[in-house]
VODREN-670496 format. One record per residue (C-alpha): residue in one letter; x, y, z. Coordinates in steps of 0.1 Angstrom, whole numbers, padded with zeros to 4 digits, always signed. Layout:
AXYZ;...
END
This chain:
X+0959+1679+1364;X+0985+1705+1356;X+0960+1729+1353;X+0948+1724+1382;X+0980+1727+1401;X+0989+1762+1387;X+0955+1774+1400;X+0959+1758+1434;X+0998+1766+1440;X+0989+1798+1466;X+0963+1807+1484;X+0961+1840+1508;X+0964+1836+1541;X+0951+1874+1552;X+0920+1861+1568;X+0947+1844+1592;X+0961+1877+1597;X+0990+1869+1578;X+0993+1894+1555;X+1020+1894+1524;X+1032+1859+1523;X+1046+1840+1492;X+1024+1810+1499;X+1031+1777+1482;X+1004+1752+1488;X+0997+1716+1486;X+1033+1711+1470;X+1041+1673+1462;X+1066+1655+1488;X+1089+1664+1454;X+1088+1698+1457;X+1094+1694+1492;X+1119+1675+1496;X+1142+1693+1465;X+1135+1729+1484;X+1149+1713+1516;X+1180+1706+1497;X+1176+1742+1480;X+1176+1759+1508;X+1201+1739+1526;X+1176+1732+1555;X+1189+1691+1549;X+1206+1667+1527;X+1197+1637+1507;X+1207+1602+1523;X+1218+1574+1503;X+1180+1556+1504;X+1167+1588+1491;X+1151+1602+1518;X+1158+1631+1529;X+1175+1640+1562;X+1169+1671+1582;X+1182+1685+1620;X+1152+1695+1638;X+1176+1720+1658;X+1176+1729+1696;X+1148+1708+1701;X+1146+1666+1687;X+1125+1654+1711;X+1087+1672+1725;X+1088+1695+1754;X+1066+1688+1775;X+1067+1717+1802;X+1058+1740+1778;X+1027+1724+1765;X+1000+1749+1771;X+0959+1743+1769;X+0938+1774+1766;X+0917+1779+1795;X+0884+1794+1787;X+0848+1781+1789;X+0851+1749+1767;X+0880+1742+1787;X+0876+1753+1823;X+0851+1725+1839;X+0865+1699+1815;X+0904+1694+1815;X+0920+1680+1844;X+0947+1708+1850;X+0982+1700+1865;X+1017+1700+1854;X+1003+1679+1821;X+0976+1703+1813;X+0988+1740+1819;X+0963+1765+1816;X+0970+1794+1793;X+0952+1827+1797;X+0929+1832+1763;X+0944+1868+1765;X+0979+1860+1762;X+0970+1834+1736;X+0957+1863+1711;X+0986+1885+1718;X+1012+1860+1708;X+0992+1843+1680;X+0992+1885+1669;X+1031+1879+1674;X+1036+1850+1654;X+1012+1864+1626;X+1031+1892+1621;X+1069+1869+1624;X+1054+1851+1595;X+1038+1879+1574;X+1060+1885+1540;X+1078+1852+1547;X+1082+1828+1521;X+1052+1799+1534;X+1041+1766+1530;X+1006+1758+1532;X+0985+1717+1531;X+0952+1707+1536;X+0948+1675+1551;X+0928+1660+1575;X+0929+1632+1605;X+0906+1606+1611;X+0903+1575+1586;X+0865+1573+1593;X+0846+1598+1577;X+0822+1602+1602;X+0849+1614+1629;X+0871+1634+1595;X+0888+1666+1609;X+0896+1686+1586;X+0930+1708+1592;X+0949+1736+1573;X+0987+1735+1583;X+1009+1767+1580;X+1045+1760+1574;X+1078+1784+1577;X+1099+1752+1568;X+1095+1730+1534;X+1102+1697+1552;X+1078+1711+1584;X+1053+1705+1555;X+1069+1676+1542;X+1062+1657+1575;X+1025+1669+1580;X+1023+1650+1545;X+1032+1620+1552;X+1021+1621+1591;X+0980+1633+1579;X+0960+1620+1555;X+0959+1631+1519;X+0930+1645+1508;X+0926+1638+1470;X+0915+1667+1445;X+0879+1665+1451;X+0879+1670+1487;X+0902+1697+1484;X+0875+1717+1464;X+0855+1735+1484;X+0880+1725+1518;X+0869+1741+1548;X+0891+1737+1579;X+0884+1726+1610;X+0914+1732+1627;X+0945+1753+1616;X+0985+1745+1625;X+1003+1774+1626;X+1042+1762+1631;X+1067+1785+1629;X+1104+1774+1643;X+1121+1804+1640;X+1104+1825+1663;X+1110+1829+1697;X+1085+1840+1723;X+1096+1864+1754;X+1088+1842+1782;X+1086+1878+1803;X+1056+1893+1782;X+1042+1866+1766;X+1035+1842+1794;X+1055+1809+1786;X+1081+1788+1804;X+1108+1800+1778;X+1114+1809+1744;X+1093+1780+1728;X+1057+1772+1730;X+1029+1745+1718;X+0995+1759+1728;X+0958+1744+1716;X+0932+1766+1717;X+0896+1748+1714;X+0876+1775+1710;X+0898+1789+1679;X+0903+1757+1670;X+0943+1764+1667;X+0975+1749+1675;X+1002+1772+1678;X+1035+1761+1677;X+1072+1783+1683;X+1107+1781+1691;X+1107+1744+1682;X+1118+1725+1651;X+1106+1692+1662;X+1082+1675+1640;X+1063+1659+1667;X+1044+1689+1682;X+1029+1690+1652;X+1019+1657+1655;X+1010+1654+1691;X+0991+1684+1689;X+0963+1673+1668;X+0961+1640+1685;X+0961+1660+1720;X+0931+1681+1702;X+0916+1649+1691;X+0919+1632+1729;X+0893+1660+1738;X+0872+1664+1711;X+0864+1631+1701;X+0853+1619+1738;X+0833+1649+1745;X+0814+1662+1716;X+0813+1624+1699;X+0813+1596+1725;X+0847+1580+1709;X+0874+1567+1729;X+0905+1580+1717;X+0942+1557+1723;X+0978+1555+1720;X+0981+1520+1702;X+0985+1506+1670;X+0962+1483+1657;X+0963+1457+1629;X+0934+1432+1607;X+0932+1399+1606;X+0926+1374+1580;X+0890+1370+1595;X+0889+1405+1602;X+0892+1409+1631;X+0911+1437+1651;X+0940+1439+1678;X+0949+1469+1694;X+0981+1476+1708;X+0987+1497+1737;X+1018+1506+1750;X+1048+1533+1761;X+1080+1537+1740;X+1102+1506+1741;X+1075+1482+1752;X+1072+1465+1713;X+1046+1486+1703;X+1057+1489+1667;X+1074+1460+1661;X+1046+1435+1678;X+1017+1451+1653;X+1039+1448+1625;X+1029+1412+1617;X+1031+1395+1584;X+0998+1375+1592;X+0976+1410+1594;X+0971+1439+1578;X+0987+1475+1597;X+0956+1500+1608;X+0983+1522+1620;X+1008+1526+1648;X+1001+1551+1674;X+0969+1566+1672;X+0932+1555+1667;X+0900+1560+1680;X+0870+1534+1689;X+0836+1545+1679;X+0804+1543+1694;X+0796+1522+1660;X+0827+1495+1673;X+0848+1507+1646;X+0885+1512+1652;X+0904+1540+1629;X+0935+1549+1625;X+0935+1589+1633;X+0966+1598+1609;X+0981+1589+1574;X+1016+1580+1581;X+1043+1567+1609;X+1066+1584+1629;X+1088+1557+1639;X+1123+1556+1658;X+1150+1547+1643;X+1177+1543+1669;X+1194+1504+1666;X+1170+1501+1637;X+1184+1470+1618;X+1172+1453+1587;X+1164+1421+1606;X+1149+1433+1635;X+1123+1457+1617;X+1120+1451+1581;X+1095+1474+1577;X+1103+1505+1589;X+1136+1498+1574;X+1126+1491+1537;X+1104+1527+1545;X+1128+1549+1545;X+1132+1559+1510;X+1121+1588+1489;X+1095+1609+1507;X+1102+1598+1538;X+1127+1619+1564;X+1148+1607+1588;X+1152+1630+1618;X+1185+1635+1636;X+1208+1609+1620;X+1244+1612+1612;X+1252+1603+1579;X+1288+1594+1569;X+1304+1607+1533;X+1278+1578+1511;X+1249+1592+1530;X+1246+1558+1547;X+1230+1565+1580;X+1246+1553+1611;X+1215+1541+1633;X+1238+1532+1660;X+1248+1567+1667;X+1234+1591+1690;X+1259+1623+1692;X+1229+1642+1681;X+1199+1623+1699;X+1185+1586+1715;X+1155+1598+1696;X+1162+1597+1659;X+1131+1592+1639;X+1118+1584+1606;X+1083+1600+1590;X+1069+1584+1560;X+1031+1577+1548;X+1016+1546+1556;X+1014+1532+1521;X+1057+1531+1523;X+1044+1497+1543;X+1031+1463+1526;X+1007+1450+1541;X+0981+1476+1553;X+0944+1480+1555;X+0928+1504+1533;X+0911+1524+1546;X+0929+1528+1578;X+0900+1510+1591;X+0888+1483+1615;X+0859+1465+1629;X+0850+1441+1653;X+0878+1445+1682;X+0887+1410+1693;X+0919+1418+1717;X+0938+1445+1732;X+0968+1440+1746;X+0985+1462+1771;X+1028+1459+1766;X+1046+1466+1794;X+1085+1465+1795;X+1085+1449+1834;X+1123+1454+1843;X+1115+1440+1879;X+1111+1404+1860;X+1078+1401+1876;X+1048+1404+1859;X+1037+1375+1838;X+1049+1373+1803;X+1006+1369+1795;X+0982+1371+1816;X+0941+1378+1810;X+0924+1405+1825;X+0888+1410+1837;X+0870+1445+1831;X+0884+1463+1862;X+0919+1449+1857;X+0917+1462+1826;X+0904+1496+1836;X+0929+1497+1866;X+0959+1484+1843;X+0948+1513+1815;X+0951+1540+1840;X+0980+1531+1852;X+0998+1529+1822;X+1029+1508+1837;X+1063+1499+1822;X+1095+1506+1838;X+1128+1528+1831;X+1160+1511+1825;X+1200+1518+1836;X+1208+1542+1805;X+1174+1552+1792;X+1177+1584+1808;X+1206+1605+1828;X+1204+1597+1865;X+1189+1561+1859;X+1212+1530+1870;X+1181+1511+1889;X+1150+1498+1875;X+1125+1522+1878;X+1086+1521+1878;X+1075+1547+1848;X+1033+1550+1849;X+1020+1570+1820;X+0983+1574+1827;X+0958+1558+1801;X+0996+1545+1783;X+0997+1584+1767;X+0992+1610+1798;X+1010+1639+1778;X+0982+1637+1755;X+0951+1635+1775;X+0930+1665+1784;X+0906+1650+1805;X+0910+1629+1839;X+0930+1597+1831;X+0893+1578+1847;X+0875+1594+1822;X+0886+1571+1794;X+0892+1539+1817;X+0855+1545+1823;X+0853+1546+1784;X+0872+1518+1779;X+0856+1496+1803;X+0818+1503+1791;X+0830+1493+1750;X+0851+1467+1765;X+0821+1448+1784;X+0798+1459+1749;X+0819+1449+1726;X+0833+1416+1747;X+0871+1418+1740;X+0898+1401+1755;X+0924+1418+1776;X+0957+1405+1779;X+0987+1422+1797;X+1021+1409+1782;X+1053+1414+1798;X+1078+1424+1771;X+1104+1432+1797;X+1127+1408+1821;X+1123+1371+1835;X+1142+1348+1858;X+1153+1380+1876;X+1156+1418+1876;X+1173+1441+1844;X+1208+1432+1852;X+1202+1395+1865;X+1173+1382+1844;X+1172+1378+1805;X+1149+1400+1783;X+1119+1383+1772;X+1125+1365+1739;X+1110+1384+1709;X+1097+1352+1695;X+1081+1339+1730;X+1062+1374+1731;X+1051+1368+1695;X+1040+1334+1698;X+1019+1343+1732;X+0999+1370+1709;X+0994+1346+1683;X+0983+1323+1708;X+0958+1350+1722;X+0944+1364+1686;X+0940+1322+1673;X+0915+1316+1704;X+0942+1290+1718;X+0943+1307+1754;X+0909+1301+1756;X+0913+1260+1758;X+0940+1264+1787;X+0941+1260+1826;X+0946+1291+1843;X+0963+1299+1878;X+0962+1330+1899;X+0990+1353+1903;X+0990+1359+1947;X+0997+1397+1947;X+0985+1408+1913;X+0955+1386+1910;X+0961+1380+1869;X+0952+1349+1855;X+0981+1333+1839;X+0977+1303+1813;X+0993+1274+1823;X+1005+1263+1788;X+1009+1279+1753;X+1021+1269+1720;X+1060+1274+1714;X+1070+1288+1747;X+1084+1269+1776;X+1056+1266+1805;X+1080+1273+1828;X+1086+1309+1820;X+1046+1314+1821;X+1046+1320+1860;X+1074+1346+1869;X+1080+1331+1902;X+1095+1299+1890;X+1117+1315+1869;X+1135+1328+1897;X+1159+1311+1918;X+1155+1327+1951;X+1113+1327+1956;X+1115+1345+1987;X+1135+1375+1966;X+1110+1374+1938;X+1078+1379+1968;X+1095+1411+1978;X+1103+1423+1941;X+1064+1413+1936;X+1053+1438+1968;X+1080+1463+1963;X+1063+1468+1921;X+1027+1462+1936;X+1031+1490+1962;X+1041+1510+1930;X+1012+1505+1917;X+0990+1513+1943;X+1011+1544+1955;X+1009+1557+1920;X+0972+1554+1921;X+0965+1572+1947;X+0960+1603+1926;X+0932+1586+1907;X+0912+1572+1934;X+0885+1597+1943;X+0878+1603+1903;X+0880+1566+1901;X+0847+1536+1905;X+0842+1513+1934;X+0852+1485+1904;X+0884+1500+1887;X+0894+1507+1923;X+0892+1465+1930;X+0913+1456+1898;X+0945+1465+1915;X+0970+1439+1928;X+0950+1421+1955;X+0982+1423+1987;
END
């Protein structure tokens, strides 16, 4: 095994056009984590993980998220302020640029690869100026063991390099950093930007394209876990709607817990090898898991420590968005592969802070598409600067920064394996009842569990439904451990004729928001909207 690793420590990187490097490759998390410290590029924390400041940049950026537009792009990628098209010349002069930053640099170099099923495996060389830039695209991929790295041939290559800087005058960006996918090169190029999650969100953006059009496979935003009868549940949903914390469920094994694709074969997979989790508030009770998985190998993002190294997760001097990478296997209970068949139930989480959307409800097909492209939950007083009313957020397909193609394009998707596959849809309001953010109450963590188990035991399929008058959703009248009376959001609320107008104030939302999907979108996704 030693051996081995003396022969496959560096590699040359010339063909790259990086020319002179001191390449380390496929160091152990170990290494890693020890040349972090080294170098003085971050500190050990008390749990052993280490701890790093991404820099200028801890969260994405996503105005400067560029798409190469050339003839695999050009007819296929719905273009906007999402998608920006980058010219395929100004992509080779500053990937020349960056080359050249990087050449005689001391490098780090992993081969790894996304996508748990091997039928869908991309393979994908990442190039490194940091150690713990590497570290993360460890624990975030999946580990290819030493016979798969004999003989590795890329797919796709990652080069991330932090410390440079493009000029925004000559090189053709918004400013001085840059995250560009190229799909004809098959390259993500990455600058100006310390954040480990363009590295991340990169290949998964890659992924949204290439997986839909060149192999009929609906790529999502979810997390997904395994029951005891194996079945699956996928979880859809934006940040703060429970996303996390709802799939991590001691009755069923984790698939993962923000990426996957669903096959043509009905197989669900996890795309990646790891989590990238936040850790803001992050308690021991609340979140058990992520919390017993930060430890060695894992690396918290952004945190202050005090003198111990004991991380304060209440504090945010540095960032709201502190995070935690580690690989999957820092978790208990998980499915191995990152694999899952038979999809029973999706849910769609929404964080309602209007207070009125049902806490469950069961959609039908075009619901479900209509619901998908919307990609609803709202924005609450102190989320972001500039927010002190409940506000209507709609991320198309629950993941619009990601998605190359036209949000209908996998609603359309999603309906067809839907219908095929015959899964049950359920919208579940993590947000506010009995009243708006500021007069209502926060959904009970153990009501919203309890409706889920509810849904993946069969038990909501015994129950009387009624109809909700402006949204149309069918909403169980009873359901094991949770009062009936917070199961219709209108009698939780003491003034009805308030909680009509709330209802037609978020409906016209919706439909407002929608407008920009319409003449991409079928007769039946356009009828599962709110029905006043």
């Amino acid at each position: 095994m030693l051996a081995n690793k003396q022969i496959t420590k560096s590699i040359s990187l010339d063909n790259y056009g990086i020319k002179g490097a001191t390449v380390h490759y496929q160091l152990s998390p170990e290494e890693l984590h020890d040349i972090t410290i080294e170098k003085k590029q971050g500190v050990e924390a008390s749990s052993g993980a280490l701890a790093v400041n991404t820099g200028e940049f801890t969260g994405r950026s996503p105005k400067d998220r560029y798409l190469v537009k050339d003839d695999e792009t050009k007819d296929r990628v719905w273009w906007g302020d999402i998608n920006i098209p980058f010219d395929p010349e100004k992509f080779d002069s500053l990937y020349k640029k960056v080359v050249d930053y990087l050449s005689e640099k001391e490098l780090f170099v992993r081969d790894s690869y996304a996508c748990a099923d091997d039928k869908y495996k991309l393979n994908i060389r990442v190039i490194n100026e940091y150690p713990w830039s590497n570290l993360f695209a460890y624990n975030m991929f999946l580990r290819p063991d030493d016979n798969e790295l004999q003989g590795f041939n890329e797919d796709w290559i990652i080069v991330n390099a932090p410390g440079f800087k493009a000029d925004p005058e000559v090189d053709g960006t918004r400013q001085a950093n840059f995250s560009i996918l190229n799909f004809t090169k098959k390259i993500a190029l990455i600058g100006g930007s310390g954040y480990t999650g363009e590295i991340k969100k990169g290949i998964f953006s890659a992924l949204n394209f290439v997986l839909p059009v060149h192999h009929n496979t609906l790529p999502m935003h979810c997390s997904a876990n395994i029951g005891k009868d194996d079945d699956t549940a996928i979880f859809f949903g934006l940040s703060g709607t429970g996303k996390t914390t709802l799939s991590a469920d001691p009755k069923r094994r984790l698939i993962g817990d923000d990426e996957h694709g669903w096959t043509k074969e009905n197989t669900i997979f996890n795309f990646e090898g790891g989590c990238y989790a936040k850790v803001i508030h992050l308690s021991e009770e609340n979140e058990p898991d992520i919390f017993h998985a930060i430890k060695p190998g894992a690396i918290l993002e952004n945190v202050v420590l005090d003198k111990n190294g004991d991380v304060d997760f209440d504090d945010t001097s540095i960032t709201p968005n502190t995070r935690v990478s580690y690989p999957i296997n820092h978790i208990k209970n998980i499915a191995q592969p990152s694999v899952g068949k038979n999809p029973k139930n999706i849910f769609f989480l929404t964080a309602d802070a209007f207070g009125v959307l049902p806490p469950i409800s069961k959609l039908n097909p075009a619901q479900a598409a209509y619901h998908f492209i919307s990609g609803y939950t709202a924005k609450v007083a102190g989320t972001e600067a500039g927010v002190n009313e409940p506000q209507p957020n709609f991320s198309a397909c629950f993941g619009a920064p990601f998605m190359p193609l036209h949000p209908t394009a996998y609603g359309e998707m999603l309906s067809k394996k839907m219908k095929d596959a015959n899964v049950n849809v359920w919208l579940v309001n993590t947000g506010w009842s009995g009243g708006a953010y500021g007069t209502g109450s926060r959904m009970k963590l153990k009501y919203t569990r309890a409706m889920i188990d509810a849904a993946l035991e069969g038990k909501l399929e015994k129950v009387d439904y009624t109809t909700h008058p402006i949204f149309g959703l069918e909403m169980p009248v009873e359901c094991d451990n949770v009062p009936s009376e917070i199961l219709n959001p209108r009698q939780t609320w003491a003034d009805k004729d308030v909680y009509d107008a709330k209802a037609l104030e978020l409906a016209n939302s919706f439909k407002k928001n929608f407008t920009k999907f319409e003449e991409n979108a079928n007769q039946e996704i356009l009828s599962g909207g709110p029905v006043v």
